[in-house]
ZAMARGU-4260 file (C-alpha; in steps of 0.2 Angstrom, whole numbers, plus 5000, padded with zeros to 4 digits):
<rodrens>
0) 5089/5057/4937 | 5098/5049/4952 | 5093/5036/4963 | 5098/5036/4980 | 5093/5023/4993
5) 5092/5029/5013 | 5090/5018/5029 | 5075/5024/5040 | 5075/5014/5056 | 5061/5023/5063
10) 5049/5018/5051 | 5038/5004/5057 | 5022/5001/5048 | 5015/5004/5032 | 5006/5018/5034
15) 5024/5025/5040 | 5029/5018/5024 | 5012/5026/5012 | 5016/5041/5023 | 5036/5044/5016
20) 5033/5039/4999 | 5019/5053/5001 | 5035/5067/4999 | 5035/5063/4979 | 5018/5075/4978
25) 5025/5087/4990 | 5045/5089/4986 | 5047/5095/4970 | 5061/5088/4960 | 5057/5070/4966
30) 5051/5060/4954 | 5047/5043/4965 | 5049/5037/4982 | 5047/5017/4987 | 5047/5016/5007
35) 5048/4997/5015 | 5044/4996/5031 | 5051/4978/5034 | 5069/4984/5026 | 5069/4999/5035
40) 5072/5006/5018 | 5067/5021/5007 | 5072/5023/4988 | 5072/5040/4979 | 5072/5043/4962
45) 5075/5062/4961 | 5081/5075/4949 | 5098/5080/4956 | 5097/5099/4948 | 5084/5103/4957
50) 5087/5098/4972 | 5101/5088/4986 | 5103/5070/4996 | 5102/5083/5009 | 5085/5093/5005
55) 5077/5076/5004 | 5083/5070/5022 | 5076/5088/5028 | 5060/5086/5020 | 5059/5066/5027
60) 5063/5075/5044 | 5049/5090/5044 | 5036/5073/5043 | 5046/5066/5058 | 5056/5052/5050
65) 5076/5054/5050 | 5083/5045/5036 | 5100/5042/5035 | 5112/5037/5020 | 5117/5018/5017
</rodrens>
């Protein structure tokens, strides 16, 4: 597993929050996702063989947030 923590400066209230950490039921291959709102911040903890830094961005992207690496 591999943790990987993204800055999301166009989240801005919880249910944008509830709404990214809602990707761990729908992306396979990540295991947990911790969204603050007030940070700006996402965490992900994800199994790297299954899948990229960059499939996760694409998958935050197709629910209309745009991550972007610390």
């Amino acid at each position: 597993m591999k943790k990987i923590v993204l800055r999301v400066p166009d989240m801005h209230c919880p249910n944008c929050s509830m709404h990214l950490e809602g990707l761990e039921d729908d992306v396979p291959g990540i295991k947990r996702v911790e969204a603050s709102y007030k940070k700006l911040l996402m965490e992900v903890e994800f199994d790297e063989n299954k899948l990229t830094v960059e499939q996760i961005i694409h998958a935050a992207n197709e629910i209309g947030y745009h991550p972007e690496p610390q």
